[in-house]
N, C-alpha and C positions, 0 to 999 in steps of 0.2 A: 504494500500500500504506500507508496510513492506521494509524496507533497513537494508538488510545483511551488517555488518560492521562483514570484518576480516582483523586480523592480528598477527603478531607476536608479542613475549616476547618482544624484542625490541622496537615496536614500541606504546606499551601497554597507554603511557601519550596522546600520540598522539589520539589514539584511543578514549580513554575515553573522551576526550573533546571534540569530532567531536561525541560520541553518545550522549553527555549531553545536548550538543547545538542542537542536533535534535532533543530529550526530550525536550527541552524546547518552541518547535515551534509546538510540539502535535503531531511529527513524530513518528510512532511506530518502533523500531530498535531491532534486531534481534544482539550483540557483541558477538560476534566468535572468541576466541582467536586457532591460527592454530601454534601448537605444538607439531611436530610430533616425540619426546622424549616421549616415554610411550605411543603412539598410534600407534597402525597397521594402515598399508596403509587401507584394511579394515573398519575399524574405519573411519578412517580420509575422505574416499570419501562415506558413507554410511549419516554421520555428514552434511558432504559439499551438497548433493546430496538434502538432504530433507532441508537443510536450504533455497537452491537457488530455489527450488519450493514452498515454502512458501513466499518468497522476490519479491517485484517487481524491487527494484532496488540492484543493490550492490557495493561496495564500497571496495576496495581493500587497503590498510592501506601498502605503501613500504616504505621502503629505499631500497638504491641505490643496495645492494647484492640481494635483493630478486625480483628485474623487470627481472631478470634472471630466480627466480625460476621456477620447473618445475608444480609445484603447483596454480601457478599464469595465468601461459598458463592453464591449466585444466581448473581454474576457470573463464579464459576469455572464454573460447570456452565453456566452458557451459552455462555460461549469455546471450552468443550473440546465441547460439542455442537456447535458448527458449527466446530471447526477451526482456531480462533484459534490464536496465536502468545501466550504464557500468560507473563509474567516481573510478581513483584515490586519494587518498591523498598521496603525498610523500614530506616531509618537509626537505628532503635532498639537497644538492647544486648542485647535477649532475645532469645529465637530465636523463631519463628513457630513456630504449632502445626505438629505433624508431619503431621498431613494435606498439609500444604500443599507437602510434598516432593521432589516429584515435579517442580514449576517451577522453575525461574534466580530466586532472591533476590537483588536488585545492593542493596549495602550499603555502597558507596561511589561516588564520584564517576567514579572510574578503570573500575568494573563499568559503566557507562554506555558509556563510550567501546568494551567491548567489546560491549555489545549492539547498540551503532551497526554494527560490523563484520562480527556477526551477519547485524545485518537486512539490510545492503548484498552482503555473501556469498551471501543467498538469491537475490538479483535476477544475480546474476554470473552463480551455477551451475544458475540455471532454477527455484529450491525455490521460487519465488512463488507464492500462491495460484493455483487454474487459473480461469478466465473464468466467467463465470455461465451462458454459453450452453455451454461446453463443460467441464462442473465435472465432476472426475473426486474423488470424496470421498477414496478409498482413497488415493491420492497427496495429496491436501493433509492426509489424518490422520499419513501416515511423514513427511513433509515436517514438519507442524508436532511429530511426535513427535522428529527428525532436531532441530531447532530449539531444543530443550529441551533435550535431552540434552548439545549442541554448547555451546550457552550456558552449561547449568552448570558444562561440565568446563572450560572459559573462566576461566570463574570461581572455580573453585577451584584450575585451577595459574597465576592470575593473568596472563595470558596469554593 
């Protein structure tokens, strides 16, 4: 179960530390830095495309200019089309557009440690994606919806 970690030049420290610490819990992570100086559009959703079908979950790395991006919508509507497992990091002081409400925002170091426990809880109690040969969608949509919902309230009674 694979977590797509992207993000931009900017947000690069951020980044590394949210894959290192997922390294270190036995998480396999996929860091994507999205840089679209020197990539064709081409490029850039051909990359994104095959990264988000190798991933179960992904993780979107903002600040406060890029919850705008148009790039950012693409890659939510492609996670939540096939099913992904949908969480934020944005270590900014603003809030993230409202659209975007609906997923787990980790905004601290500590929110890490509990999406770590998330994603290790799904493998416990079976909520893993289901196999490609025997992919059951309606169960990995409650699953990844189950996922969201758990993560958030994680995160808002800190705990």
């Amino acid at each position: 179960m694979p977590v797509f970690i992207s993000y931009r030049r900017d947000e690069r420290l951020d980044a590394f530390i949210l894959n290192e610490r997922l390294l270190l819990e036995g998480i396999p992570t996929q860091l994507v830095p999205f840089d679209d100086e020197g990539q064709t559009l081409d490029d850039l959703h051909g990359c994104f495309c095959q990264h988000m079908a190798d991933a179960t979950h992904w993780i979107g790395v903002l600040y406060e200019a890029h919850g705008e991006d148009w790039w950012t919508a693409w890659l939510l509507g492609a996670a939540a089309m096939a099913h992904r497992r949908v969480t934020f990091y944005h270590a900014g002081s603003t809030d993230l557009p409202q659209r975007l409400g609906k997923w787990p925002v980790m905004r601290e170091r500590e929110h890490i440690d509990l999406f770590v426990r998330a994603y290790h809880d799904e493998q416990t109690f079976g909520r893993a994606m289901a196999s490609q040969a025997g992919r059951s969608l309606v169960s990995d949509r409650d699953n990844a919806d189950f996922f969201h919902a758990d993560l958030k309230a994680k995160i808002r009674r800190g705990f």
